[in-house]
C-alpha positions in Angstrom: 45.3 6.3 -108.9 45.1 10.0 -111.3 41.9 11.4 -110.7 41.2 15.1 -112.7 39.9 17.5 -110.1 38.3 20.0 -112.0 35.6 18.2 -113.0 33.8 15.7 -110.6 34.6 11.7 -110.2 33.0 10.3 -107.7 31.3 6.7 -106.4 29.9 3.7 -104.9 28.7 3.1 -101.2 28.5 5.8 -99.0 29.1 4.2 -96.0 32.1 3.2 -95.3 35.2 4.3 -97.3 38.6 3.1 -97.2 42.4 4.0 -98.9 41.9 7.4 -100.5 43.7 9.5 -102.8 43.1 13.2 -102.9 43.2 15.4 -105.5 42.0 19.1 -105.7 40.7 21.4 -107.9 39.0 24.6 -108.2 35.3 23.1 -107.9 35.8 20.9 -105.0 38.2 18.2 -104.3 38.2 14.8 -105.6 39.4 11.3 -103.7 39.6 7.8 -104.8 38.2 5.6 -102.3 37.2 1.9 -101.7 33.3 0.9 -101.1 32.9 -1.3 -97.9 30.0 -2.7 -99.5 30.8 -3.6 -102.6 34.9 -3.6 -102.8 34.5 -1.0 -106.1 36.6 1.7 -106.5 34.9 4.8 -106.7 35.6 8.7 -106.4 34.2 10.9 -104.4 34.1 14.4 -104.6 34.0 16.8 -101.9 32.3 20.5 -102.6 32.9 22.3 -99.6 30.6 25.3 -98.4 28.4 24.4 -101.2 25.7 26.9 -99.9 27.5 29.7 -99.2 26.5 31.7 -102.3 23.8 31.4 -104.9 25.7 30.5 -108.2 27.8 27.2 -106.3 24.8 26.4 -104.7 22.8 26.2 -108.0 26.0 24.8 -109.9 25.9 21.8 -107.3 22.3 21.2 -107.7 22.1 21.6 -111.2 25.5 18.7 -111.5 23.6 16.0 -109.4 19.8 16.5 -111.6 21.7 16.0 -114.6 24.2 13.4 -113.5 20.9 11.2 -111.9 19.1 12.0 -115.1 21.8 10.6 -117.4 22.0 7.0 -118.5 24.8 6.5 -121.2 28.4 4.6 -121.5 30.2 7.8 -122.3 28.7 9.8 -119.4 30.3 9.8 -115.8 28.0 7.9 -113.9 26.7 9.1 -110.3 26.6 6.0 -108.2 25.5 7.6 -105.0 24.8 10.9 -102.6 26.0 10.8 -99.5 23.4 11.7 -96.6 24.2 14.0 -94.5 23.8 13.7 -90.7 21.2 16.1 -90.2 18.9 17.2 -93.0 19.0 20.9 -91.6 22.4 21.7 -90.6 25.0 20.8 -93.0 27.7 22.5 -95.6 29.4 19.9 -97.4 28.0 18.1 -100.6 29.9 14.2 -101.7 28.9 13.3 -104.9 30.1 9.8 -105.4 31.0 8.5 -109.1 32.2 5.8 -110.9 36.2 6.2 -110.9 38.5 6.8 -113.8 42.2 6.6 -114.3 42.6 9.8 -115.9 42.0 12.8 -118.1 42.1 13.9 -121.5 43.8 16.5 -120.7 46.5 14.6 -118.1 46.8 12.2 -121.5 47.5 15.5 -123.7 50.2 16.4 -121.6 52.2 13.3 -121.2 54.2 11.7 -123.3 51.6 9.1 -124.2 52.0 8.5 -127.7 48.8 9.1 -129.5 47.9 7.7 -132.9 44.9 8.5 -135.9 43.4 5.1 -133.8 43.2 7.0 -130.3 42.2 10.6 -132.0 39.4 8.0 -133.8 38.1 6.7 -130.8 37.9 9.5 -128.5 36.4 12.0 -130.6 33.8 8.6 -131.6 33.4 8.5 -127.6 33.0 12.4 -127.5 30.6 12.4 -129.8 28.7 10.0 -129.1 27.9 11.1 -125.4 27.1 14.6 -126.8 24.4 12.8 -128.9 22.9 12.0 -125.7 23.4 14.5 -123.7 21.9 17.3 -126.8 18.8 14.6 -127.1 18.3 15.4 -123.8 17.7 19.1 -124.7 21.0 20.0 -122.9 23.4 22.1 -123.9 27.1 21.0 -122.1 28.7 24.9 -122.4 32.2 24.1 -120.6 34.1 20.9 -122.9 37.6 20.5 -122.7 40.1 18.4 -121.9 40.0 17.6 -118.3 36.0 17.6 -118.4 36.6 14.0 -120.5 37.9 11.4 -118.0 39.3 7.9 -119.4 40.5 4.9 -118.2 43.1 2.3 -119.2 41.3 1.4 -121.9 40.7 4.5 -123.3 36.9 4.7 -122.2 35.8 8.1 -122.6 33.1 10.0 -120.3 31.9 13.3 -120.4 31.7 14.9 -116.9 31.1 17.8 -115.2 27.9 19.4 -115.9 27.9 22.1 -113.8 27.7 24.7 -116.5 24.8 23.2 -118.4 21.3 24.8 -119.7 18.6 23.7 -121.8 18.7 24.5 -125.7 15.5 26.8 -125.0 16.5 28.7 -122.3 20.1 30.3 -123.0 21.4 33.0 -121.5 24.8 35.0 -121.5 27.0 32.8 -119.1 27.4 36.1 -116.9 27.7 34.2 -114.4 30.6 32.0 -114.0 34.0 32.1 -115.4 34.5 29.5 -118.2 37.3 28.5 -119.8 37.8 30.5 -122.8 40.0 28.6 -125.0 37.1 26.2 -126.2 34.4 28.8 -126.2 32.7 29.6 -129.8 32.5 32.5 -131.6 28.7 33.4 -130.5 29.8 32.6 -127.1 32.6 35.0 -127.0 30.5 37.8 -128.7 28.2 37.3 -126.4 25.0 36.1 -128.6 22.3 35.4 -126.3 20.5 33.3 -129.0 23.1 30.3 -129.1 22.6 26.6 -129.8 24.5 23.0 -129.3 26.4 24.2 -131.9 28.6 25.6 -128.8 29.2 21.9 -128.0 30.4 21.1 -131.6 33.1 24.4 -131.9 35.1 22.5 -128.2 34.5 19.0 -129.7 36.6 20.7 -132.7 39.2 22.3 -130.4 39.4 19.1 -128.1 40.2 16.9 -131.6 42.8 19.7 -132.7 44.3 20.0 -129.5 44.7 15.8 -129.4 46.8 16.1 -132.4 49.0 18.5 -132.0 49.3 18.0 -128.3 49.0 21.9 -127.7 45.5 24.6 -127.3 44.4 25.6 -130.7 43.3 29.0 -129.7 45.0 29.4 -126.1 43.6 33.4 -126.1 44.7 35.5 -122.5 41.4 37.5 -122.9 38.6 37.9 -125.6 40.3 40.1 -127.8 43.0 37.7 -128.0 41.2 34.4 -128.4 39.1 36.1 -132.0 42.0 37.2 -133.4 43.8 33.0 -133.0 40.5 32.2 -133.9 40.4 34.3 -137.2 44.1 33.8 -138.0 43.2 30.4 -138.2 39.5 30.1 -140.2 39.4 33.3 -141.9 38.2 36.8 -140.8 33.7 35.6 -141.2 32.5 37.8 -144.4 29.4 40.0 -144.2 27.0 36.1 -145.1 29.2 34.6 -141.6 27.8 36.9 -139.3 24.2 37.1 -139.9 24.1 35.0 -136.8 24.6 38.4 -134.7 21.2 40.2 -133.7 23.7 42.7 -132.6 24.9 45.7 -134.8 27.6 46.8 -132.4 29.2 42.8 -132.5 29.1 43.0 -136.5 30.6 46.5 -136.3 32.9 45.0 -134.0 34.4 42.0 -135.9 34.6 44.1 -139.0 36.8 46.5 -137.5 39.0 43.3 -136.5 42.4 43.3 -138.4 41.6 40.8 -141.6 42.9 37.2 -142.2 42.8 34.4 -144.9 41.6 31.4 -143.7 45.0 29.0 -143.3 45.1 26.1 -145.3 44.2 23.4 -142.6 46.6 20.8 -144.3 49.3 22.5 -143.9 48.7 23.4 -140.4 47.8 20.1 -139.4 50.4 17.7 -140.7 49.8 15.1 -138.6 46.4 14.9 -138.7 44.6 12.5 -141.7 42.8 13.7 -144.1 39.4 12.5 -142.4 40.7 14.1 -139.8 41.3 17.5 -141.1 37.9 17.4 -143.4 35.9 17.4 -140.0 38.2 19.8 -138.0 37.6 22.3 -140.8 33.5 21.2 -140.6 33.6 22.1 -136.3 35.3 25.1 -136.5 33.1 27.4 -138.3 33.0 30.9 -137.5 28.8 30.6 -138.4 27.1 28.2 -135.8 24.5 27.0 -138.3 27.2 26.4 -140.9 28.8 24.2 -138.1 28.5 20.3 -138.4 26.2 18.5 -136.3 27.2 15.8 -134.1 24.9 13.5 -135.7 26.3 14.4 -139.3 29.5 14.4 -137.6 29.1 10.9 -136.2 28.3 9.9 -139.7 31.0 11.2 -141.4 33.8 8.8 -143.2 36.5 9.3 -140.4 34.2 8.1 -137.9 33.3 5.3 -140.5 34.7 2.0 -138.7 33.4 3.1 -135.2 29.7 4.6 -136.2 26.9 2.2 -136.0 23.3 4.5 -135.3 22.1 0.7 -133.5 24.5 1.8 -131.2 24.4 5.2 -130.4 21.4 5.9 -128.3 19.4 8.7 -127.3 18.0 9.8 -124.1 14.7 9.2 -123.3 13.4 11.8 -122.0 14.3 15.5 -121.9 16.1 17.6 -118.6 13.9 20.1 -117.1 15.5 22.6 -115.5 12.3 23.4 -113.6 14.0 22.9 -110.5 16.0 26.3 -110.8 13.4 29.3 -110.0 15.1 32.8 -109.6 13.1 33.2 -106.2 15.0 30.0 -105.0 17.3 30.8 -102.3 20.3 28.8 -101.2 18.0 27.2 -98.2 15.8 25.9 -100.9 18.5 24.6 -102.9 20.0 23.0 -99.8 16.8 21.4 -99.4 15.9 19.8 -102.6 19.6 18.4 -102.5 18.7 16.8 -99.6 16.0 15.2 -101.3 18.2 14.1 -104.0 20.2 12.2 -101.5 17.3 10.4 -99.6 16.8 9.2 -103.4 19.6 6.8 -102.7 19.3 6.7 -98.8 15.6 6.2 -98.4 15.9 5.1 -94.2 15.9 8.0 -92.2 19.5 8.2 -90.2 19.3 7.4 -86.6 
């Protein structure tokens, strides 16, 4: 069974686990597994050392709020926490998931064929999780590829939340190392003021990358990934970059080697029209130019899968009240082992 490691399956009952596959990745390592219990297949994932620096520490914390807080088809569901032994001595965090088969990116890379259908769907799926997830007031700040795990039926779920904020309290992303290629323009000019408009500019690279089977903007540093950016949609004009509080990013970009924006068409020849018409509506270079994903999820290529009855919101908004600057990683530890006596109430003997 293909599980994505860089992201975070996981699931089931904590108990007992039999028959596991391993598979690693750089934040934590990822095993299917068999409940006792139930007979489900679930994934677990491993974070090793998960306290022995702030930023992991909050990262882990910050997954398994949002995971719990989540309810929604195309969201990776947490099924369980697994308790530790002894509520003050322990390293190791296992978040347990529901299991898929796969990854969007795994599917990218093989030689799957891929129709307008599949394209359809997934970005529907995509979409349609986002929805929630921005209703929730969160932000997702690191989509891609192998963040998206499917199964044989081509179910889509967002995981991996790691990486997430609220829409009203951004900040620069100093902190971890993000995968560039899918990162929008505000992002990589380091705009403190950004929006879920982040989220929109990867859906956009994500549905380019499906088509062509290859990274739209595959950029070795941040120099690099502007100018694929602007080779593609056009160096922004003086109305494009209002956006920028700051003078020295303006300055910046206009001192940038010019392009005309590529016809899209011709670029994408694969791609439908519907297709194309919303690529070109995701990736632009002006976040509030930038299609929504509720206009998105109502426009005509999503036509035959779009039903607002069926794309619900989320209830309630994500506080991210539980992450207090003073919080060391003792008190992080702590409140994740509250999360786990969430769904292992008895005490352990």
């Amino acid at each position: 069974m293909d599980t994505s490691g860089g992201g975070g399956t996981a699931a089931g009952g904590a108990a007992q686990i039999q028959g596991m596959a391993t598979h690693g990745g750089r934040y934590g390592i990822v095993c299917a597994a068999v409940s006792s219990d139930t007979g489900e297949e679930v994934a677990i994932k491993k974070i090793g050392n998960a306290f022995d620096n702030h930023i992991d520490a909050k990262r882990t914390l910050r997954e398994i709020k949002l995971l719990r807080h989540m309810d929604h088809e195309n969201i990776l569901a947490i099924k369980d926490l697994i308790r530790p032994p002894r509520r003050d001595d322990f390293k190791d965090v296992y978040i347990v998931t529901e299991l898929m088969d796969t990854d969007l990116h795994q599917i990218i890379r093989s030689n799957q064929s891929l129709t307008d259908d599949h394209c359809q769907y997934f970005l529907y799926q995509l979409l349609r999780g986002l929805k929630y997830v921005h209703s929730a007031n969160v932000l997702h700040r690191d989509l891609k590829p192998s963040n998206l795990f499917l199964n044989a039926n081509c179910d889509l779920k967002i995981a991996d939340f790691g990486l997430a904020r609220t829409t009203s309290e951004t900040d620069l992303m100093t902190e971890y190392v993000v995968t560039r290629w899918y990162r929008a323009p505000e992002l990589l000019l380091n705009c403190s003021q950004y929006t879920a408009a982040i989220d929109v500019w990867s859906v956009g690279c994500i549905l380019g990358e499906i088509i062509t089977r290859q990274p739209l903007f595959p950029g070795r540093d941040y120099i690099q990934q502007l100018k694929l950016i602007t080779e593609l949609i056009g160096s922004p004009d003086d109305s494009s970059l209002g956006f920028l509080r700051s003078d020295n990013a303006r300055r910046y970009m206009k001192q940038l080697p010019q392009y005309p924006r590529q016809d899209f068409r011709l670029r994408f020849r694969n791609m439908s029209d519907g297709a194309v018409d919303l690529l070109e509506r995701m990736l632009v270079f002006d976040p509030s130019r930038r299609i929504t994903v509720d206009e998105a999820l109502h426009h005509p290529y999503l036509a035959s899968l779009h039903d607002i009855n069926e794309e619900p919101t989320c209830p309630a908004p994500f506080s991210f009240d539980f992450e207090q600057p003073s919080f060391t990683e003792e008190h992080m530890k702590e409140l994740i082992w509250r999360e786990t006596l969430a769904f292992n109430p008895d005490p352990p003997y």
